[in-house]
BAGU-813553 format. One record per residue: residue in one letter; x, y, z of N, C-alpha, C in turn. Coordinates in steps of 0.05 Angstrom, whole numbers, plus 5000, padded with zeros to 4 digits. Example, Ala and Ser with C-alpha at 12.3 -4.5 7.8 and 13.67 -1.06 7.14 Angstrom:
BEGIN
A526448865156524649105156526449345156
S525749555142527349795143525850015157
//
This chain:
BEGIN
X221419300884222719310910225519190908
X225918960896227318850896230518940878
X229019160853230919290837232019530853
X230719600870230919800891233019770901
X232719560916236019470933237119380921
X237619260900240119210881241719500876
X239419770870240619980858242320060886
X241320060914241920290933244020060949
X243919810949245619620954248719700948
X248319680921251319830903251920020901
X250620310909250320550910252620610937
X251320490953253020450981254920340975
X256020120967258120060963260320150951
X258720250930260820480907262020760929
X259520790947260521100956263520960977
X262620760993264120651012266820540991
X267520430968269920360960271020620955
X269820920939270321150934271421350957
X271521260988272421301013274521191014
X275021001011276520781008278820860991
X279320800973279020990946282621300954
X281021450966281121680968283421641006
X282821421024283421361039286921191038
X286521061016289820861013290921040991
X290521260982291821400964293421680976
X291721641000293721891025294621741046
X295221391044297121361066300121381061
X301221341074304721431075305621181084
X304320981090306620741105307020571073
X309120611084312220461058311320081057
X309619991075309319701074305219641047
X304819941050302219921027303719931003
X302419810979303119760956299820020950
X300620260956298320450955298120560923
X298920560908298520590880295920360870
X297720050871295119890858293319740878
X293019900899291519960920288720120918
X289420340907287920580900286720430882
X288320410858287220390832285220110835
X284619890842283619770856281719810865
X280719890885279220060901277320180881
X278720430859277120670850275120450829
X276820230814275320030797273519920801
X273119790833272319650846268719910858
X269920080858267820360853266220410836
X266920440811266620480780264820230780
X265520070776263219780767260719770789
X260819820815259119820833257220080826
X257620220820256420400809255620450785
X257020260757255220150729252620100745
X252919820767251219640771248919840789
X249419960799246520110807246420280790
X247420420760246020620749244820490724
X246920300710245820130682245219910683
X244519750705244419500708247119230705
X247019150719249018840715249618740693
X247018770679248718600648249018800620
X249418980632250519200611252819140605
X254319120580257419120569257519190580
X257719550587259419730604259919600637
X257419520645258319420674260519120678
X260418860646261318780647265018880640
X264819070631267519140629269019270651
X267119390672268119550686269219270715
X267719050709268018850731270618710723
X270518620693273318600679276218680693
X274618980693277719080700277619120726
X275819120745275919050769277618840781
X276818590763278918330774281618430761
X282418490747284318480728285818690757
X285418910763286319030787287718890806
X285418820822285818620840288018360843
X286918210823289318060811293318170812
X292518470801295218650806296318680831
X293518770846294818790866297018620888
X294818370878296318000887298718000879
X298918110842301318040836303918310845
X303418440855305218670875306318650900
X303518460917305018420937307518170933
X306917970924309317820907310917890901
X311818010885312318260874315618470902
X314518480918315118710935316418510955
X316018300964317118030971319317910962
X318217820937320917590921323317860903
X322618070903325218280884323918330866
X324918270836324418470816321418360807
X320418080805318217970801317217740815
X315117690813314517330820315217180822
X315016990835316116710820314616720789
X315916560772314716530742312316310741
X312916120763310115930756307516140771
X307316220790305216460795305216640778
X306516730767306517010746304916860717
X304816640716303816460694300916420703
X300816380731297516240730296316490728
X297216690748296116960740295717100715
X297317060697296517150667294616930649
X294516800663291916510653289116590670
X289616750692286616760698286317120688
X287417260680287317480664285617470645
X287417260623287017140595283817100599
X283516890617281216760614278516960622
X279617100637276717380645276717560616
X279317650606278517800577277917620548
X277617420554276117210540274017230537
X273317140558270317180574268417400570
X269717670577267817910560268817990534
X270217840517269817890494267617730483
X267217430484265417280485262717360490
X262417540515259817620519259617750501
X260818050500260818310470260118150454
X261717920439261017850409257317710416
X256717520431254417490433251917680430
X252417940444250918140446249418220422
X251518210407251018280377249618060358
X249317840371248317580353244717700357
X243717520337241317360352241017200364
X237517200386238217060410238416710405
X238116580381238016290373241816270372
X243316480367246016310367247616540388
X246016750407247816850425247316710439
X246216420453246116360484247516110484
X249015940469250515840471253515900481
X255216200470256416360477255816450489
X253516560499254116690522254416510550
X253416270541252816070569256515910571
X258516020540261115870542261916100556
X261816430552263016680572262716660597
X259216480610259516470637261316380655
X261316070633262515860646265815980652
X266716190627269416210636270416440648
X267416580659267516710681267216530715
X266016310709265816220732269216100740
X270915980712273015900720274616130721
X274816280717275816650731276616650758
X273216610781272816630795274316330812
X273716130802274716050822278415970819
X279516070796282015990797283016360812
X281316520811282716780837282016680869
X280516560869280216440907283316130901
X283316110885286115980886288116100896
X288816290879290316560891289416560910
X287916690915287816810940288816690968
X287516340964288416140984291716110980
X293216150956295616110955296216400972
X295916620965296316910975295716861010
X294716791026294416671053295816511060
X297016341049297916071053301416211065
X302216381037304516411043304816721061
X303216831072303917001091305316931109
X308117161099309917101125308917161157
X310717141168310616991194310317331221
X311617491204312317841209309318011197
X308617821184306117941167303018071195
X303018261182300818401204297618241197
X296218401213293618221203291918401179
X293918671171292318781149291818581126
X294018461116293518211087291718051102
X291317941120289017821127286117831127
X285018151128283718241127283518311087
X285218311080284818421044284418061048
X285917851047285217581036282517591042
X281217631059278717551073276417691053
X276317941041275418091036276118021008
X277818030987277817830967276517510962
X276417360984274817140987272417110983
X270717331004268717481003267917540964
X269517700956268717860931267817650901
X270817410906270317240892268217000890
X268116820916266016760931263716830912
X262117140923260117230915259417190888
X261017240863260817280845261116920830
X262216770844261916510834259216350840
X257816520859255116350868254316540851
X254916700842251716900822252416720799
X255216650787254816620753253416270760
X254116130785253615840781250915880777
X249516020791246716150792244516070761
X247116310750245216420728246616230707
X248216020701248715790690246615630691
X245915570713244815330716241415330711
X241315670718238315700723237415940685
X239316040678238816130655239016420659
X238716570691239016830686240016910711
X240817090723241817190750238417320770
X238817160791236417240809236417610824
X234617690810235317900831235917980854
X235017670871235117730907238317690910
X240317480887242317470895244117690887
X242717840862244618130859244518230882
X241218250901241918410930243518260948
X243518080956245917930969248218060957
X249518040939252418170923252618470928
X250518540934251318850942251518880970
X250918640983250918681015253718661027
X254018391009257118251006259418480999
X258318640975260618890973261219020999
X258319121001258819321032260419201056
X260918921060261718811082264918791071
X265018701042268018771035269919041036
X268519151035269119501032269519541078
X268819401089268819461111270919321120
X271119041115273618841115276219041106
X276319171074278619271068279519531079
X277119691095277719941115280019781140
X278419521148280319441172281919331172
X283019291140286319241137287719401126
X287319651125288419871124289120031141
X287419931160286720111183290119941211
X289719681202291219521210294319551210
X296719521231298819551227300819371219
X302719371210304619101206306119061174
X307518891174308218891144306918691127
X306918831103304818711087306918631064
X307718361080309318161062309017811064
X309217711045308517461035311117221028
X311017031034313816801024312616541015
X312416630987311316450969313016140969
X312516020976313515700981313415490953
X314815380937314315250916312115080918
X312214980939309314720947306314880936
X306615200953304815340938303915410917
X306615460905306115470869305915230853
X305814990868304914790857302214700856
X301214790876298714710886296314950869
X298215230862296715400853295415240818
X298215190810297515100787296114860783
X296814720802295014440795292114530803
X291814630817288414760828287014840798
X289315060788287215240762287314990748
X289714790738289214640711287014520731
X285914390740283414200749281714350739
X280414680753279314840749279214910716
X281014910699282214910667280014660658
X280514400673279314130656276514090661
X275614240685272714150688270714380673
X272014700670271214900649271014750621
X274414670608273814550582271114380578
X271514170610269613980598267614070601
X265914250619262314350612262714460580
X265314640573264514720540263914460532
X265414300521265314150507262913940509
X261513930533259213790536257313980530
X257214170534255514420522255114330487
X257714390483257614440448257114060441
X257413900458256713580443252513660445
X251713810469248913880466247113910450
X248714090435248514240411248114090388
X249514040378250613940358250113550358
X249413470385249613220385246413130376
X244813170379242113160368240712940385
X240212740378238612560396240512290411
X243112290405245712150412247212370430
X246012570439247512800457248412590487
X246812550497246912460522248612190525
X248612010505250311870501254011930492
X253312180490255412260470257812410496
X255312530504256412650522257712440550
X256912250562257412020574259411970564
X260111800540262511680530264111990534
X264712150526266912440523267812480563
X265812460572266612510607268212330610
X267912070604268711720616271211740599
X270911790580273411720565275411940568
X274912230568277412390588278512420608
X276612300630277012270657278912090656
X279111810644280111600641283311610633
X283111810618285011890603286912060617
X286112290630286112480646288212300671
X287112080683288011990700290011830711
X290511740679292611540665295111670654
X295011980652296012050649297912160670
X296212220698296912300721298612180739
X298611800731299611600748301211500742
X302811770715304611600696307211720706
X308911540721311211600738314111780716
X313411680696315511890678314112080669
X311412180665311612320660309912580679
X310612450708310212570735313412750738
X315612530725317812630731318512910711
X317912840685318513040657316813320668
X314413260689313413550688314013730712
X315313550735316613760754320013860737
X320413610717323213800714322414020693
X320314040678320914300657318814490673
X316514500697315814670703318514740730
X320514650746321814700758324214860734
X325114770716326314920688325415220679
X322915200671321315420664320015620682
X319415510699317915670716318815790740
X321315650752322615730775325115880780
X326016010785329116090776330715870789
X329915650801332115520809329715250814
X332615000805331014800800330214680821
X331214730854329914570878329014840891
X327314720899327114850937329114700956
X330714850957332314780979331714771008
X329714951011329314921040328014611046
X326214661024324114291014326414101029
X326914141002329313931001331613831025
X331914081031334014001066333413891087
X329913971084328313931104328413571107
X327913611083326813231076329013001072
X332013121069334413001076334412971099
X335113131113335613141140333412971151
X331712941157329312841160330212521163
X331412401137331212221125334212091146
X336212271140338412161161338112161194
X336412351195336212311220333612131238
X332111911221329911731228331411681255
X328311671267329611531297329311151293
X329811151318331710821322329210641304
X329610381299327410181289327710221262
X329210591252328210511220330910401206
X331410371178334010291163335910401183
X337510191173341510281181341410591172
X344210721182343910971177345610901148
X347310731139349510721123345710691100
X343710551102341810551076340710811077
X340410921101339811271098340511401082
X343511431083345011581075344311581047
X344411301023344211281000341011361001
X339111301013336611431015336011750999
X337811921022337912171031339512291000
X340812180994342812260970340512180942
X338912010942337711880913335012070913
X334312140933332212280927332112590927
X334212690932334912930922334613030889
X335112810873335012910848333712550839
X332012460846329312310851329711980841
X332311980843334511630834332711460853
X331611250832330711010855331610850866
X334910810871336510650878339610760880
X341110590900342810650899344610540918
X347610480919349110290939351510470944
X351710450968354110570981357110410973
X358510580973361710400969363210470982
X363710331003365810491032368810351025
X370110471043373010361046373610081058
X375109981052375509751067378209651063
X380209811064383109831067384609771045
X382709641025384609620995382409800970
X380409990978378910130954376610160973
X373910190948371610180955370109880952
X369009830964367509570959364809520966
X362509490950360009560958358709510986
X357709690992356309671027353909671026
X351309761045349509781042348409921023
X345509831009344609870982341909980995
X340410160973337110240977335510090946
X333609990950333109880916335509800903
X336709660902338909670887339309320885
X339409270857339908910852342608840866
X343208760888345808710898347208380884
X346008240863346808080844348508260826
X347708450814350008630802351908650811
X353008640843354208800858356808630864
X359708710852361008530852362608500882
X363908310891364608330918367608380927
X369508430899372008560900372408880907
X374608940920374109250927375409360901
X375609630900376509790875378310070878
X380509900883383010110889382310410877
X382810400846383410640830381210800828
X378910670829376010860846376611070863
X377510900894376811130907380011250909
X382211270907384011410897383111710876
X381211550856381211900834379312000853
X377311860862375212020878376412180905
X378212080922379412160946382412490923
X382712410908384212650896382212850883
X381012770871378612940856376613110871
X375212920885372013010896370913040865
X371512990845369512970831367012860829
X364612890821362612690818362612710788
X362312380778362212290769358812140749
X358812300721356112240704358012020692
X356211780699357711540677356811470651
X354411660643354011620618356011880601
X357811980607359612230595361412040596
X362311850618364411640618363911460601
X363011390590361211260575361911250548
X362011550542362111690524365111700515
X367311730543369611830528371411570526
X369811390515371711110501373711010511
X374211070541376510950556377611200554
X379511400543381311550538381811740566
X380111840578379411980598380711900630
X382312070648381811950681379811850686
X377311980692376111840694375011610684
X375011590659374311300658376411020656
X378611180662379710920683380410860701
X378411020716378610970749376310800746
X373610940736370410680742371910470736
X371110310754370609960750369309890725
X370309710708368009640686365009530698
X364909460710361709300718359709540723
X361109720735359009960728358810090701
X360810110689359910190663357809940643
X358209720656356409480640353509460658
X353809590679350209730695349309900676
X347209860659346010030650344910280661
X343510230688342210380703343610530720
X346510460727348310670738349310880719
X348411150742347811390725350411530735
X350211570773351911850783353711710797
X356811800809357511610830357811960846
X358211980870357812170883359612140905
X361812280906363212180932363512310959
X364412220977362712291001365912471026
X366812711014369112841019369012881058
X371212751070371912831093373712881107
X373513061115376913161136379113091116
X379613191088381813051070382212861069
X379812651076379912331056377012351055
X377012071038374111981027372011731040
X370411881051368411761071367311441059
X367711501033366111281021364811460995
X363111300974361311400944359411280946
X357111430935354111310935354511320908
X353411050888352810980861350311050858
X349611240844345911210848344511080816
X342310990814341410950793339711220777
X339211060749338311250736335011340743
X334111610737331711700747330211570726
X327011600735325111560710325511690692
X325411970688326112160665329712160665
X331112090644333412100645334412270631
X336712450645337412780639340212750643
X341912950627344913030650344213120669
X346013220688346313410709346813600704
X345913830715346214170709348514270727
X349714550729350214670758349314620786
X346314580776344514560816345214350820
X345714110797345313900817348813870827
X349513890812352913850820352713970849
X352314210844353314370872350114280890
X348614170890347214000906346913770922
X349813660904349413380917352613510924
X354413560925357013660928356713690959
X355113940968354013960992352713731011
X350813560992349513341008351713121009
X353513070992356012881000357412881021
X357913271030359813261055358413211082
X355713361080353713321103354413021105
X353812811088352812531096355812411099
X357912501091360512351105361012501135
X359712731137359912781162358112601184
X355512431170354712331194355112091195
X356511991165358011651168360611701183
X362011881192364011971205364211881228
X361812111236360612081263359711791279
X358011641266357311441266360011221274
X361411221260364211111266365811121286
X366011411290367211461309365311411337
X363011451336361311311357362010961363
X362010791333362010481341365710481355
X367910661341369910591360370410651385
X368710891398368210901423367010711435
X364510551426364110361429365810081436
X367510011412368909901412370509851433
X372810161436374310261461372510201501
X370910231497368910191516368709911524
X368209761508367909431503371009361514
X372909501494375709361517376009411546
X375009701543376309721574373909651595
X371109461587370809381598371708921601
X373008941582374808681578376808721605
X377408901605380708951609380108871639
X377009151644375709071679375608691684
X374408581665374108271667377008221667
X379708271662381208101656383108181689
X383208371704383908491723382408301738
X380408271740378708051762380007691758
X379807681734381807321722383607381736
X385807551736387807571741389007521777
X386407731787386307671813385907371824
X384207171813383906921816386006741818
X387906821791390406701792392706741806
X392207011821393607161845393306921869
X390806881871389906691897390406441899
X389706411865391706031863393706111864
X395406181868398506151860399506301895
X398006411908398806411941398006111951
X395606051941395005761956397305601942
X397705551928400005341913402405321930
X403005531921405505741943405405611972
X404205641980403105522017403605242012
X401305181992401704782004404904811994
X406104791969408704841978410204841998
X409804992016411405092035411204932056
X408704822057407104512088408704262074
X409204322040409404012038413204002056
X414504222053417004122070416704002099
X414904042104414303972141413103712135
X410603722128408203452127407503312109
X409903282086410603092070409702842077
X410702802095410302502106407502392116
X405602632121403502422138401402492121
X399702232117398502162102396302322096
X394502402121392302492118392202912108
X395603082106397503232087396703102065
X398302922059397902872018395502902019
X393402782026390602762011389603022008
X390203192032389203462029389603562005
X392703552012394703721981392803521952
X392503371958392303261929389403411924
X388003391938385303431934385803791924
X387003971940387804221927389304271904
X391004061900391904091873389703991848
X387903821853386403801833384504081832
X383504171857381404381845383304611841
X385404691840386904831836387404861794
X388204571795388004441764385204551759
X383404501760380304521752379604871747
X380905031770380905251772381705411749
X385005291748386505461722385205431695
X384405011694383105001668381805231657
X379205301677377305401671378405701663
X380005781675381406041672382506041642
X383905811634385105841613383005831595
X381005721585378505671569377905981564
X378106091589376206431588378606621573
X381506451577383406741567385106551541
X383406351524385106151512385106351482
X383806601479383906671455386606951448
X387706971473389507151481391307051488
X391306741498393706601503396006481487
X398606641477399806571459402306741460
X405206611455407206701458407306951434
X410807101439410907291428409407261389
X409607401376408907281353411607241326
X411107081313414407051295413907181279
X415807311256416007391234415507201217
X413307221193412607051170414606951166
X415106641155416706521145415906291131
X417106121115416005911100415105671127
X412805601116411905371141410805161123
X411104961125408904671117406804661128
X404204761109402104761115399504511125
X401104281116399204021116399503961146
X401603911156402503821193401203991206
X401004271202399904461219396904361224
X396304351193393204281198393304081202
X394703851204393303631218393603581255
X395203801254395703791281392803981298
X392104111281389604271299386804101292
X387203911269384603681270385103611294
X388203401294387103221318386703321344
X388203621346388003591377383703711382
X382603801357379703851365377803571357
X379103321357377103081341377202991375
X377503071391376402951415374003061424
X372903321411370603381409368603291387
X369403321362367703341345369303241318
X368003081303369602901274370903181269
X372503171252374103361229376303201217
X375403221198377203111164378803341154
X380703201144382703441125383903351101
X384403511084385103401054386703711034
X387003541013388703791001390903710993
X393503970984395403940969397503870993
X398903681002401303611019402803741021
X404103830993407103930987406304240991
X404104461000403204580998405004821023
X407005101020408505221038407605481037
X407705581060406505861059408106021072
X408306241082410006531098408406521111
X408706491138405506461156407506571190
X406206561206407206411238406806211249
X407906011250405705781266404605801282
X405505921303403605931323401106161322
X401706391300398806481302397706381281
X398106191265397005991238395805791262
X397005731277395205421291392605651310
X394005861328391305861335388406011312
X389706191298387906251277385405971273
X387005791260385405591253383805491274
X385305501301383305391326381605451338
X381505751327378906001329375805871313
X378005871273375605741256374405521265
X376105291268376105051278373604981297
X374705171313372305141342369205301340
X369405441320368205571318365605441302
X367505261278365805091263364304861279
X365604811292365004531312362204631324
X361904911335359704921359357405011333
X357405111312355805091297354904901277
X355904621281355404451266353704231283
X352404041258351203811277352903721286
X352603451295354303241320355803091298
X353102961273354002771257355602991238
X355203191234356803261205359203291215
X361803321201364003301197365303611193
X366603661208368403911198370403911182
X370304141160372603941133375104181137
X377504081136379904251132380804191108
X380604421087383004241060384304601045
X386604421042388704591035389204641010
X389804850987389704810959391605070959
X393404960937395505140933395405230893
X396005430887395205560861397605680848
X399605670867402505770855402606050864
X401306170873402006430885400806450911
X398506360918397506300938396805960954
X397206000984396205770994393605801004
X391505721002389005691009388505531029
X386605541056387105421072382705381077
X382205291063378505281082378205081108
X376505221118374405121142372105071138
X371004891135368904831120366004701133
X364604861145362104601166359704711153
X358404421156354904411148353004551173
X353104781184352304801212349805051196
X348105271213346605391196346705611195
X349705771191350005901170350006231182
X350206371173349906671176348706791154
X347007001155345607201147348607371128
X347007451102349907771084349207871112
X348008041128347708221138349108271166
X348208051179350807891189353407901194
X354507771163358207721167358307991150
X355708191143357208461129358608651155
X355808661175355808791196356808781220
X357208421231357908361257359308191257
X360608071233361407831242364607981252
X365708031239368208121252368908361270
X366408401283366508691302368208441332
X369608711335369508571363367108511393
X367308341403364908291428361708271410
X361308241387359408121382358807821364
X358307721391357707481385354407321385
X354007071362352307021357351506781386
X353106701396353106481409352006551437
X350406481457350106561486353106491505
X353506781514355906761530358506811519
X358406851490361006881479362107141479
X365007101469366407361471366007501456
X366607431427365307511404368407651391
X370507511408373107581406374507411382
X373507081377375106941359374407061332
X372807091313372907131289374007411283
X374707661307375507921296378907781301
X380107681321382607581323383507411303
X381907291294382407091262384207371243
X382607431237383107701221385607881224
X385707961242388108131254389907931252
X389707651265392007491259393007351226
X391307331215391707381179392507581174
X391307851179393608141171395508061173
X397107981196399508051212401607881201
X399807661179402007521167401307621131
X400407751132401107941104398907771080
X396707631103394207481091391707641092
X389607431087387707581088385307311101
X383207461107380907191114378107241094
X377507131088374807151075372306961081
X370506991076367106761086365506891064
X364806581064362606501043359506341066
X357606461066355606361083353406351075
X351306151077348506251063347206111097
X345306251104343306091129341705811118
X342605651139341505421123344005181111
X345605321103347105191087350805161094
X350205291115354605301122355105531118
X357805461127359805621123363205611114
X364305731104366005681086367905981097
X370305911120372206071112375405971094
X375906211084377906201073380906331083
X383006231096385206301096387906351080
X387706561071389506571043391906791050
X394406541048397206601050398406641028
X400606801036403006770998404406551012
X404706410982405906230973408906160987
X409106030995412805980996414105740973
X417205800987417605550970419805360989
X419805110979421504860999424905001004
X425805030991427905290999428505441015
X426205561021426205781043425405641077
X424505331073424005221099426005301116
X426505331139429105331153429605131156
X432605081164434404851161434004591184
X431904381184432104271207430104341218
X426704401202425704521218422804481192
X420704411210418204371200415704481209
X413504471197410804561214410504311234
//
């Protein structure tokens, strides 16, 4: 009974693929791949029909199933095929000729067994099953990859063939696990497999029958996943052979033998997998070999962009940026080098030892880079022994970074946004074409959004004045009102000079009048200051001792240093400069410590420190805020004195610098050019 319906099971099925058959070989729509369609089909006929006339395990039926998959498989590889242009991708076109390989393996293996006796055919034939069973399940790989990437235009006919392939392979992997495990194939499941045909054969009528285009967009993620699926599927086939043949051959130490061989490849297997270089060596030579092109770009854009655009809470955008740039071509580190009016000078870093990182800017850097847009491999610089532009624009400290690999510069509106230094990858390579013109592209994107970003904090900025300006319109009005009341008593005191209980009034108004302006002047004392002079030689020691004493009615401050010590300065924006630092040190210091002023002169420069034990600022801090305008650390402040320090050192052809650790002080530096006693004016001192 049971051979009965195996025969008439397949009988049906053969007649129904032979409909079939005869059905996709007279359609006309241009979206069938109707050639290895047919052929397919008629194969898929032929073996269904071995199997009800000569039985299942006839050579002939195994050959005819052979070329059944082998079809099929074609067909997979056509619609691919008819999608990507002239062929596949190459890493699919690879797994596919590996599960080919491995099915005409397989029935050669059986053939040669056939011919043995049965003491040394069932070893082979039980290695043919097994790499029939890995056949089967590295084509439902496919197949899940063949679904995965159906495009989006795609009708539900490929849906119906995936489904119906699933189905086919499916079946045939529970028959061989079957007859592996159990020693022979059950007849009830050959009738199941003929039932399973008939329902496939009805599945592939209704995706034929189905309208739409029958196209696919194979995704790299997919062809990654294809391959890594079969190699798993590859290691757990090797390993039943190989535990098979330790069976064999292992004698009464089999089971042990076999134990240690699982444990110790698995082990191996896994150690191999977690090994970060050589995770890196195998996406670059299967992205090399297998791909026509070394990224997915779409991947890749996706996951940039992504990365610059984190919403609020995550990194600065300036550590984004170097983020977004290192992992494009898979650098684990890397530091930005922005402008800062004399070169590049390092900015925010991702992984990156910022002890390396020197704190001078580097004129001739970004000059070749702002003429060039070159990017820059510094192991080629490396190479050309100094002789080269470029290598004498790099800074030496990067050429003495071992691990600095790329500098990458960041092209905008015809100047230079800034350079990302990136480090070297785990696998270390030149750069090809893709990457040049990969990161070339990702350079301008990301100076376009450090651009942006900028131009957002100076609107900011702009915003912040003119809401100053609203505050200073209101002061202003105040001093409108003292100065009518002033005005008035004035005007009573000609009349009521004389009587007594007049003065007291007036007096009493002129003090809160006094009290009034004080307070006024306190709020506008960082803006309060005549025209400004042209640099000229000044005596630096009187100045400073004149802004100790007039702040030691608050708080100690000592001063010390070179006497004879002359600079090109202004006095008056040199005294208030310092009375910015000055005051500034005072409110961040204890009561008992001492604020230190000392002056040191070097022959080309005068040096001027501010020096308090108070606790200090954060790098991140005096990188980010200390000299912004309106941000201040203090409750209630302007956040006006330390950006006006600055501007007022420009303006005398100086500069300001800080040294800070939290915890420990702070240390500015005021550094003037030099003068000399000569140039004092005549009759005339700090």
């Amino acid at each position: 009974m049971t051979i009965t319906l195996v025969l008439w099971t397949h009988a049906l099925a053969a007649l129904l693929f032979g409909a079939l058959t005869i059905w996709a070989w007279r359609l006309r729509d241009a979206h069938v791949p109707r050639g290895a369609l047919a052929l397919a089909l008629a194969l898929t006929a032929l073996w269904a029909l071995a199997v009800a006339g000569i039985g299942a395990r006839d050579m002939v039926t195994q050959l005819a199933e052979t070329l059944r998959n082998l079809a099929w498989l074609g067909v997979m590889v056509v619609l691919h095929r008819r999608t990507e242009g002239d062929r596949p991708p190459i890493a699919l076109g690879v797994v596919y000729g590996l599960v080919g390989l491995v099915s005409i393996v397989a029935l050669v293996l059986a053939g040669f067994a056939s011919t043995l006796a049965p003491e040394l055919a069932e070893p082979i034939a039980s290695a043919a099953l097994l790499l029939r069973m890995l056949a089967a399940v590295a084509s439902l790989v496919l197949v899940q990859a063949l679904y995965s990437a159906l495009a989006p235009k795609a009708g539900s006919g490929l849906r119906w063939i995936a489904f119906a392939l699933t189905i086919l392979w499916a079946s045939d992997l529970l028959l061989f696990t079957i007859a592996y495990l159990g020693g022979r194939a059950l007849p009830e499941l050959l009738v199941l497999r003929g039932g399973a045909m008939a329902a496939i054969g009805l599945a592939l009528g209704a995706g034929l029958q189905s309208k739409g285009a029958w196209s696919v967009q194979v995704s790299r993620t997919v062809a990654y996943q294809s391959l890594s699926l079969v190699a798993i599927g590859a290691y757990f086939g090797l390993l039943a052979l190989a535990t098979s043949a330790i069976a064999t051959v292992g004698g009464e130490d089999a089971r042990l033998l076999q134990t240690a061989f699982v444990l110790g490849s698995t082990a191996a297997i896994l150690t191999l997998v977690s090994n970060s270089w050589l995770h890196a060596w195998a996406k670059v030579k299967l992205a090399k070999h297998f791909f026509r092109h070394r990224y997915d770009y779409r991947a890749e854009w996706m996951r940039f962009t992504e990365t610059l655009g984190a919403p609020e809470g995550a990194a600065p955008l300036d550590e984004r940026t170097v983020k977004a740039i290192a992992d494009l071509i898979d650098s684990p580190a890397g530091v930005l080098l922005v402008p800062d009016g004399a070169g590049l000078s390092p900015g925010a870093s991702w992984n990156w030892d910022r002890a390396t990182l020197p704190a001078a800017s580097d004129a001739a850097l970004g000059d070749h880079l702002g003429a060039t847009g070159r990017i820059l491999e510094l192991d080629a610089v490396r190479g050309d022994g100094g002789d080269s532009a470029d290598a004498a624009a790099v800074p030496q400290w990067m050429l003495d970074v071992a691990e600095a690999w790329v500098i990458v510069p960041l092209p905008h509106m015809g100047g230079l946004a800034g350079a990302i230094l990136l480090a070297r990858p785990p696998l270390d390579r030149p750069l090809d074409w893709e990457d040049y013109d990969l990161l070339k592209v990702a350079g301008r994107q990301v100076a376009s959004y450090l651009a942006e970003a900028r131009a957002h904090e100076a609107l900011a900025d702009a915003q912040r004045f003119d809401e100053f300006n609203r505050r200073f319109a209101f002061i202003l009005h105040d001093i409108k009102n003292l100065v009518s009341q002033l005005t008035l008593t004035a005007r009573n005191a000609e009349r009521h000079a004389d009587k007594p209980e007049f003065r007291e009034d007036m007096i009493a108004t002129l003090q809160e009048s006094a009290e009034r302006m004080n307070a006024l002047l306190a709020r506008l004392s960082q803006h309060h200051r005549g025209r400004a002079e042209a640099p000229h030689a000044v005596e630096i020691v009187p100045l400073v001792e004149r802004v100790a004493k007039a702040k030691r009615s608050q708080h100690p401050v000592a001063t010390a240093g070179a006497r004879a010590a002359i600079a090109q300065a202004d006095p008056a924006g040199l005294e208030q400069l310092l009375g910015h630092l000055v005051q500034n040190a005072i409110e961040a210091s204890p009561a008992h410590e001492p604020v230190m002023l000392a002056v040191h002169s070097d022959g080309a420069d005068v040096t001027i420190e501010v020096v308090d034990q108070g606790s200090g600022m954060s790098p991140a801090f005096v990188r980010e805020k200390l000299f912004k305008p309106f941000v201040s650390s203090k409750p209630g402040g302007f956040g006006i004195g330390a950006f006006e320090a600055r501007q007022l050192a420009a303006a005398m052809h100086g500069r300001l610098e800080v040294v800070s650790r939290e915890g420990h002080g702070t240390r500015f530096r005021v550094i003037l050019k030099v003068a000399h006693a000569a140039d004092l004016p005549v009759g005339k001192a700090a």
